[in-house]
N, C-alpha and C positions, 0 to 999 in steps of 0.2 A: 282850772285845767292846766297841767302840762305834760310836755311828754320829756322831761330830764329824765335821763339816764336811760331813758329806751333805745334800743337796738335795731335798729330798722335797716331791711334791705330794700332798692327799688331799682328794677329793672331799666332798661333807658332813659335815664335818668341825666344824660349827660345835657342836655335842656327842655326849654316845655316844661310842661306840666310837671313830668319825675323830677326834675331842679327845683322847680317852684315849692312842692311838696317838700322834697329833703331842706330847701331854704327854710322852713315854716319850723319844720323840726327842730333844725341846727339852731333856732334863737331860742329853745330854750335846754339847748346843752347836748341834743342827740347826741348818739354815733349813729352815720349812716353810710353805707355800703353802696356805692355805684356801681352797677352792671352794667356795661355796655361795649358797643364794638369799637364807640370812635376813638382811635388815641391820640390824630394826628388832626388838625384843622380844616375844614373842608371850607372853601367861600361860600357854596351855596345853604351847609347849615353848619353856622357856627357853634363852638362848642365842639370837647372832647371830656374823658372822665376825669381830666387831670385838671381842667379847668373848673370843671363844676364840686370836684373836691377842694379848691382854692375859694372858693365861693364857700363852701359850706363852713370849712374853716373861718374865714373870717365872716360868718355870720355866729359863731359860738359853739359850733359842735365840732364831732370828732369826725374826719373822713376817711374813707378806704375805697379807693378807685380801683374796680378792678375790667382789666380787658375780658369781654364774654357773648359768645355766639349763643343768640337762643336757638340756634338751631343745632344744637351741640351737645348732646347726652352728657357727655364727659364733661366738659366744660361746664354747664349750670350746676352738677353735681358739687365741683372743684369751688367753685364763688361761693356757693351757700355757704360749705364748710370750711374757706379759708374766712369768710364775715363772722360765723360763728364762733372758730376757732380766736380770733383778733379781739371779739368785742366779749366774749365769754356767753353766748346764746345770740337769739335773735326772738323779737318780739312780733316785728311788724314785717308785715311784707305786701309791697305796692308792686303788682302786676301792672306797669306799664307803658313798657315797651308793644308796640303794635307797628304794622304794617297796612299801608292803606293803597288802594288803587278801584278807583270808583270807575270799571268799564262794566259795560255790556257783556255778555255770555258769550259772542264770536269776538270779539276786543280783546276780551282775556287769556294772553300769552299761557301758557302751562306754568313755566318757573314763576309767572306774579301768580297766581294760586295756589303756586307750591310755597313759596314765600308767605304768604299772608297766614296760610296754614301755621307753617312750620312756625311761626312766630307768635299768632296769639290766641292759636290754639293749641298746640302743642309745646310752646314753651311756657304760656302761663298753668301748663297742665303739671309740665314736669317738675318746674322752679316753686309750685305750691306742694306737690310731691315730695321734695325733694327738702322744703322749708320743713311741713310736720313734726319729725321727731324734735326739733329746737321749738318749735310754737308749742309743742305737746308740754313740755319740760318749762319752758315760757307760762303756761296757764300753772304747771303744779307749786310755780314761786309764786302763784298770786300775779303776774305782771301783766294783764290783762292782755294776751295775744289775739293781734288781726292780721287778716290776709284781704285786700280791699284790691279789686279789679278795675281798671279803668274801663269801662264795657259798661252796653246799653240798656235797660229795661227791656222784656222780651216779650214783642210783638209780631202775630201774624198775621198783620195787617199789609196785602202785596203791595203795596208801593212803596215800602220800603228795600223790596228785594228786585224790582221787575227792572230798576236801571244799572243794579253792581249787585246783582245776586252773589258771586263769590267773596265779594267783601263783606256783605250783610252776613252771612253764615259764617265767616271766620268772626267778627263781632261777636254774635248770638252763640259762637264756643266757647268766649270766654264770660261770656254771662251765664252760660249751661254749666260752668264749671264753678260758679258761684250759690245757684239753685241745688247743686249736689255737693256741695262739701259744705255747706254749710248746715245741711240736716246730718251728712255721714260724720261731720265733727263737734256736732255742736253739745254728746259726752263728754269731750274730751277739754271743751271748754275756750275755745277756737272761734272768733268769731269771721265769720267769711261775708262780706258785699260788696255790692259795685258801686259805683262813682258816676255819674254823667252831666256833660252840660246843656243846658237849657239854650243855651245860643254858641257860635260856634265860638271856638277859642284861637286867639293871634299866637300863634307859635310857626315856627321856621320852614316845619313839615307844611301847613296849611298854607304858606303862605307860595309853594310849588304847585298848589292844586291849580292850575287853571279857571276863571270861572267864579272863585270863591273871594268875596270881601270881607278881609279879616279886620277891617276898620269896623265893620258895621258889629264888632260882634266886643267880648270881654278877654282880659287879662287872664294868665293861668293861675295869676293870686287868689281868684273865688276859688279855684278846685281845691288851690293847698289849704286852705280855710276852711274848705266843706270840709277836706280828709281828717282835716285836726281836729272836726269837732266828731269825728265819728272812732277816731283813734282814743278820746278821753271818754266815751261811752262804752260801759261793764260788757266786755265780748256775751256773758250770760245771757242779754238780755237784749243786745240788737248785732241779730243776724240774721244770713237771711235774704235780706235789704236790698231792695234795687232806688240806692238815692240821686235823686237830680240837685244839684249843685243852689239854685235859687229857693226850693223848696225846705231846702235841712237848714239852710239858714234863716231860713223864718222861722222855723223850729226854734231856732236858739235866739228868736228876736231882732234878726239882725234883718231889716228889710232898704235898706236906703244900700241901694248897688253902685253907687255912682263912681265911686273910686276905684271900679273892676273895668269901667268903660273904656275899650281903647281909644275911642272919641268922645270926651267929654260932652254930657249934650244928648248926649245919642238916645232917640228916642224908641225908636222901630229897627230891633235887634234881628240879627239876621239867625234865624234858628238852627239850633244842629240837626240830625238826625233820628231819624227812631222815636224819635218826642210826638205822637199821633195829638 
């Protein structure tokens, strides 16, 4: 398996998970394209696009940081096509950038569900919109194009909506937009699924959650791992897909997790979401 010379874009990508994944890439040669808003350093979540293009680069690929609003018609338009334009197409694209705010239904200010919206359902709507005609053109070279969601397997089971219903339903957007572009493209040769973990993941965002021990849980290295082995599988033939992160890897053999643990040791993982 590798992914040399593919083309990849990924949206918030400036740490987490989108870094980990473009790291994964970059060691064996990518280009990859950063979308995101931060350019400046923030203490509470480190990282900016310029940093995590510094990172990509010296892990062996090629970088393109670009500044971009998903809540931005114009602006996600302008990224695709300046990655596409720079790398001469684009193959892959990692939807994910999200927005999270686990309240209650009276909790829930208007602008955070307008936010949650605007971002990962309506930017992973438009930025896979918007990828198409370069994935379409991406499948007629042969280069096996994906569009892979960071988003949940999709249940109607109420406990996962009865405590952050408005977060749960921005989630379950971008996995609805996985269930349907994945049969609307799957002529065209496009493979479309999602990505999820089994336990919750240590990254910068979670570790603001109140409430949440990201000790008890793993590294974003299992997701870049899961991604790569779903990015060197024939778009033909897995789409569709809603995969959990510990599961695809036993698909591929790989069962001893130890080295994803952010507590070496750790026995009784503290589980993500949506996982019934």
């Amino acid at each position: 398996m590798t992914l040399s010379g593919k083309k990849i874009f990924i949206t918030g990508g400036s740490r987490g998970i989108g870094l980990a994944i473009a790291l994964r890439a970059a060691a064996d040669g990518a280009s990859v394209a950063i979308a995101a808003k931060t350019t400046e350093a923030n203490p509470k979540l480190p990282g900016t696009i310029f940093t995590a293009a510094a990172e990509i680069e010296a892990a062996g690929g090629t970088a393109l940081p670009i500044q971009c609003d998903l809540r931005d018609e114009v602006q996600i338009q302008g990224a695709i096509k300046l990655a596409a334009d720079t790398f001469g197409g684009i193959d892959i694209l990692v939807n994910n950038a999200s927005a999270i705010n686990l309240t209650k239904t009276e909790a829930t200010p208007a602008k955070r569900f307008d936010l949650m919206f605007d971002v990962n359902v309506r930017g992973t709507f438009l930025t896979s919109q918007a990828a198409i005609p370069y994935l379409r053109q991406s499948a007629l070279e042969g280069r096996n194009p994906h569009i892979l969601n960071l988003s949940p397997p999709l249940s109607m089971n109420p406990k996962w909506f009865k405590n952050n219903v408005a977060y749960t339903m921005a989630k379950y957007g971008m996995s609805m937009c996985v269930l349907g572009m994945a049969e609307e493209f799957k002529r065209d040769g496009i493979a479309v699924n999602a990505l999820w973990p089994r336990t919750v993941i240590d990254t910068a965002a979670l570790q603001m959650i109140p409430g949440i021990d990201a000790t008890a849980g793993r590294t974003p290295a299992i997701l870049a791992d899961a991604a790569y082995i779903i990015f060197n599988r024939p778009a033909s033939h897995c789409s569709g897909n809603f995969f959990v992160d510990d599961e695809l890897l036993a698909s591929e053999g790989i069962t001893d997790l130890e080295k994803y643990s952010v507590t070496p040791g750790t026995k009784e993982f503290l589980q993500d979401f949506f996982l019934d």
